[in-house]
N, C-alpha and C positions, 0 to 999 in steps of 0.2 A: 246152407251148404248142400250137396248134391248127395241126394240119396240114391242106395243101390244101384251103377249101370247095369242095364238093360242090353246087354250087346246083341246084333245080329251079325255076326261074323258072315253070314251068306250074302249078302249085300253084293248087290251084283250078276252073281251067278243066279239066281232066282228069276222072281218075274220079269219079265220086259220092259214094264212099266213103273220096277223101282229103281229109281236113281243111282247112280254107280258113285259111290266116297270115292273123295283123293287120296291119294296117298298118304297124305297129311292128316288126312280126316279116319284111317286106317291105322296109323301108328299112333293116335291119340285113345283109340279105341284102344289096341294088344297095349299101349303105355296103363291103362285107368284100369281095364281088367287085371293084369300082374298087379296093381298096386293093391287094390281092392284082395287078391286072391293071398298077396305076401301079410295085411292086415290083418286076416283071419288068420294066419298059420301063426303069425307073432301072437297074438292075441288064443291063442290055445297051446302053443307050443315052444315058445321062447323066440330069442334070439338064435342061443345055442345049439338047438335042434331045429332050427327050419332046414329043411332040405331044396336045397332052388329050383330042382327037376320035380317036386313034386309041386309047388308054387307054380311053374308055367304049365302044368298037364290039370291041376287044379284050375286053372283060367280058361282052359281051352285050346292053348300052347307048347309051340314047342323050347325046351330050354336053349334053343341056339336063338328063337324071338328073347326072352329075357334076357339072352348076353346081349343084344342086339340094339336092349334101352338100355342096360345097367351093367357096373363094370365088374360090380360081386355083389356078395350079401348085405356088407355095410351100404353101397350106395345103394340099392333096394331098400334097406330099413329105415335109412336116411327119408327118400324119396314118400315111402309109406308115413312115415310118420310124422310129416309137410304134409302130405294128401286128410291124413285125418284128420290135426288140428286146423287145418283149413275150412273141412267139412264140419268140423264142430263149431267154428266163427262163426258158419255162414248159418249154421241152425240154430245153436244154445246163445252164440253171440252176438245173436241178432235179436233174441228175445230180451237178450239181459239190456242190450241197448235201448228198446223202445219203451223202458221205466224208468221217468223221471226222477222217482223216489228211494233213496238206497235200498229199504227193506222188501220193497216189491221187486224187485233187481236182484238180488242175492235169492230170493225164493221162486222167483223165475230163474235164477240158472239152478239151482236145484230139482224145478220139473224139466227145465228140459234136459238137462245131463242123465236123467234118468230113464228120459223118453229116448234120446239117443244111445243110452248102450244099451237096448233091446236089442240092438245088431250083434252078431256074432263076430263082427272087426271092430268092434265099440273100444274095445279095454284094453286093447294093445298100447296105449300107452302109460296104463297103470302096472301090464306086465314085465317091460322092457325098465320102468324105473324100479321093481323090485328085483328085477335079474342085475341089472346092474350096482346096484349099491353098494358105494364104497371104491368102485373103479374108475380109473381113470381113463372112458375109452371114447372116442367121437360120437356114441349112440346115447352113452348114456350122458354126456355129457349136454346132449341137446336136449333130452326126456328132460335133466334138472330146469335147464334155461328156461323152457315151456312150463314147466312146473313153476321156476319161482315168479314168472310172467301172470301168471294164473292168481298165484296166493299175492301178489303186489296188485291185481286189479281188486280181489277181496279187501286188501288192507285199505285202500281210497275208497271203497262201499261203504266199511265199514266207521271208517275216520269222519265221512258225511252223516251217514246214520245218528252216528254220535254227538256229530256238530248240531242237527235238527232235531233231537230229542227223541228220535226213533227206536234207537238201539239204546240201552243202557251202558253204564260204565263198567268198567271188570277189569280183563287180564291184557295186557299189552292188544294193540292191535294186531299186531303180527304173529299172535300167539293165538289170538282168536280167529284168526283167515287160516290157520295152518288146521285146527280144531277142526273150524267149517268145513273144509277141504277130504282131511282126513272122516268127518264122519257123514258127507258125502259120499265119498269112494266106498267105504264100508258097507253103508246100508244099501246101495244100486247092488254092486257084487255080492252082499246076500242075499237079495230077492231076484237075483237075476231070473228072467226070462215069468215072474210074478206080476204082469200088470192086471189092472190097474195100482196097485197096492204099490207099487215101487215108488212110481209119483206122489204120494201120497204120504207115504212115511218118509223117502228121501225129503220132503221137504219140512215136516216134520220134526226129522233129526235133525236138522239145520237152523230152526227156528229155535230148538233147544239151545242149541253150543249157543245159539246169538245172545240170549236171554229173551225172547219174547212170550207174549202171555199166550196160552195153547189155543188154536182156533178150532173155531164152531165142529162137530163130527159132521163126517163127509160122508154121504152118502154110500161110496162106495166102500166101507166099511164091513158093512151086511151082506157084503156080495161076494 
């Protein structure tokens, strides 16, 4: 997934010898920035309270550029919250894919879910499914969809795990992807901004809820 842009908004007007973006290549920039700068403001500050003029002055914008990509706030939170679990595919979803084997898969997205919300737009989607719960509204309605997307690829981890003798037998699979999930989120948002220890226990905590035997102490421990 694409970590932090990097913008140069001076492109152009600068040196002589930097290449001048199109137009195209110009509105994909003020597009990634707002979405990036609405990410962070959901992820500290709700739904409820984002402010749209302070989201495009946070980007480097002005709020007439964010009516310019987006028609209000829902289509903003909408757009932001497609931009992250995109970026989270492309980084945690890509690790959890290159392991063959359930149990290495499930503890690889563990590290990396953990390694990815060191960002400050990391959590926006665990804060938007707590703001909305219980409503019936098109934001949160998407946060559920993504979420039970999420806890449905845990359940097929976990159903193989099971099938190959990796995981033990227990509580419903779908009881146990929801555990996993839930104490995931919990232990990243407590140790936030605590690395290395975040990686380390988030996958930990996750090894617990699966039933697995405890692994060898990690060096980073001492540290």
């Amino acid at each position: 997934m694409h970590v932090r842009n990097q913008l140069d908004r001076s492109a152009g007007r600068g040196s002589a010898s930097r290449p001048r973006s199109s137009p195209t290549g110009r509105s994909a920039q003020t597009r990634g920035a707002l979405l990036e700068s609405a990410a962070r403001g959901l992820s500290r500050y709700g739904y409820g309270n984002l402010v749209l003029e302070q989201v495009a002055r946070d980007a480097g914008y002005t709020r007439g550029a964010l009516y310019h990509q987006f028609k209000d706030k829902q289509d903003l939170t909408l757009a932001a919250l497609h931009w992250i679990l995109d970026t989270w595919e492309q980084e945690v979803g890509r690790l959890v894919g290159q392991e063959s084997e359930p149990v290495a898969a499930l503890l690889a997205m563990a590290r990396g879910h953990a390694v990815f919300c060191r960002r400050d737009f990391a959590r926006m989607a665990i804060a938007l499914r707590l703001e909305f719960t219980g409503q019936d509204h098109p934001v949160g309605r998407e946060v559920e969809r993504s979420y039970d997307e999420l806890v449905t690829h845990c359940v097929q981890l976990i159903d193989a795990g099971r099938a190959a003798g990796t995981i033990p037998s227990g509580p419903p699979a779908r009881t146990l992807a929801l555990a996993f999930v839930g104490a995931l989120e919990g232990t990243v948002v407590a140790l936030a901004g605590q690395a290395p220890h975040d990686e380390l226990l988030a996958e930990r905590a996750v090894a617990g809820v699966l039933g697995l035997a405890p692994a060898a102490p990690d060096r980073t421990e001492d540290h």
